[in-house]
RODO-2510 file (C-alpha; in nm, 4 decimals, decimal comma):
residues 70
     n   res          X          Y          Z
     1     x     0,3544    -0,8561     1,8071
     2     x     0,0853    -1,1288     1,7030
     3     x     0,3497    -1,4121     1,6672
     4     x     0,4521    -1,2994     1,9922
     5     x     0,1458    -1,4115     2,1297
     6     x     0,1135    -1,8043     2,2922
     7     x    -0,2253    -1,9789     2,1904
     8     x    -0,3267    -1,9574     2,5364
     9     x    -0,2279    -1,6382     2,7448
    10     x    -0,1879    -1,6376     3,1299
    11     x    -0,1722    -1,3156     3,3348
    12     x     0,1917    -1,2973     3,2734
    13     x     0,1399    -1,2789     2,9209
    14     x    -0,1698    -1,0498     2,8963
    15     x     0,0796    -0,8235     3,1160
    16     x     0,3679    -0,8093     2,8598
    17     x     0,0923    -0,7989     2,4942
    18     x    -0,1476    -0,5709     2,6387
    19     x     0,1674    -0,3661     2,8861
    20     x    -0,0263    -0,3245     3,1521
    21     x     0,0468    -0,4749     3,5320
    22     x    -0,1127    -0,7375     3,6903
    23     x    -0,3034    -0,5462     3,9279
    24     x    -0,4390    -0,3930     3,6603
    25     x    -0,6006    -0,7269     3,5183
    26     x    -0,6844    -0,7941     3,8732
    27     x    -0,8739    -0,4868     3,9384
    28     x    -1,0605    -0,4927     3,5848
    29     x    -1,1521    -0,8637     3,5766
    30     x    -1,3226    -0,7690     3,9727
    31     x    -1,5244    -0,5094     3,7870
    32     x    -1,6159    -0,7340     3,5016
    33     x    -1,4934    -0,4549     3,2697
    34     x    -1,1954    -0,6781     3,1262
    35     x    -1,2738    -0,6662     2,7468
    36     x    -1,1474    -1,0235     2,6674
    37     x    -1,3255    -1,3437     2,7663
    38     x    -1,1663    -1,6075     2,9829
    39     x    -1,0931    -1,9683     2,9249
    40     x    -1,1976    -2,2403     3,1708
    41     x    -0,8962    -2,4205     3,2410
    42     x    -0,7571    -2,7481     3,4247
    43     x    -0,6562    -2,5212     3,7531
    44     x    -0,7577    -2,2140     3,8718
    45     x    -0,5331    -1,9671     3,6916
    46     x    -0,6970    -1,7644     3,4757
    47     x    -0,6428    -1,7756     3,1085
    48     x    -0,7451    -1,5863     2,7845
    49     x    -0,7391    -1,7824     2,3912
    50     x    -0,4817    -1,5856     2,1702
    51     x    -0,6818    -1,5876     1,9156
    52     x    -0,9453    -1,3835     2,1021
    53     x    -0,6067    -1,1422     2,2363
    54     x    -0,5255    -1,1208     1,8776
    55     x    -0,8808    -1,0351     1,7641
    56     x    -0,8798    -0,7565     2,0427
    57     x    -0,5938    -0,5733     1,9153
    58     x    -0,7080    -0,5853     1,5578
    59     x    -0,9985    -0,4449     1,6958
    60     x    -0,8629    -0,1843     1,8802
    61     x    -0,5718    -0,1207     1,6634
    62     x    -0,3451    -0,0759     1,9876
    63     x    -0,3365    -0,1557     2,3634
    64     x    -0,5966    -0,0405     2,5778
    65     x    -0,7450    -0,3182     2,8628
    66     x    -0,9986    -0,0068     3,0162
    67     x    -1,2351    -0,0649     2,7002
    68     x    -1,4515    -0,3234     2,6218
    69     x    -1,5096    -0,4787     2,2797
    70     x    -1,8726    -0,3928     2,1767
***
C-alpha cells in the first residue's frame, strides 16, 4: 500500500489509504483529533505529506484515523 500513496495526499486520497469517508476526515479534523498534520497549500484544499501518511501507518501498523500519534 505505501507505493500506493502520492507524495502529497488530498481528502480523496486519505479516504481510499486510510478507508475511511470523507465525513469522517471532516468531522475529526473539526475536533482537532485527526492524527496526521496538514500541509499549507497554494488553495484551500486541505492536504497531508505522504511521507507523514506513510509514517502513520508504520506507526500504527494498520488503519485507524480515531487515534492520534503520541
Amino acid at each position: 500500500m505505501a507505493d500506493e500513496i502520492p507524495p502529497v495526499c488530498l481528502i480523496p486520497d486519505l479516504c481510499r489509504i486510510l478507508r475511511t469517508s470523507p465525513r469522517t476526515i471532516a468531522r475529526l479534523r473539526r475536533a482537532g483529533a485527526f492524527p496526521i498534520r496538514e500541509l499549507c497549500g497554494i488553495d484551500k484544499r486541505p492536504r497531508w505529506s505522504g511521507d507523514d501518511v506513510r509514517a502513520y501507518l508504520a506507526h500504527k501498523g494498520k488503519p485507524q484515523p480515531w487515534r492520534r500519534i503520541a
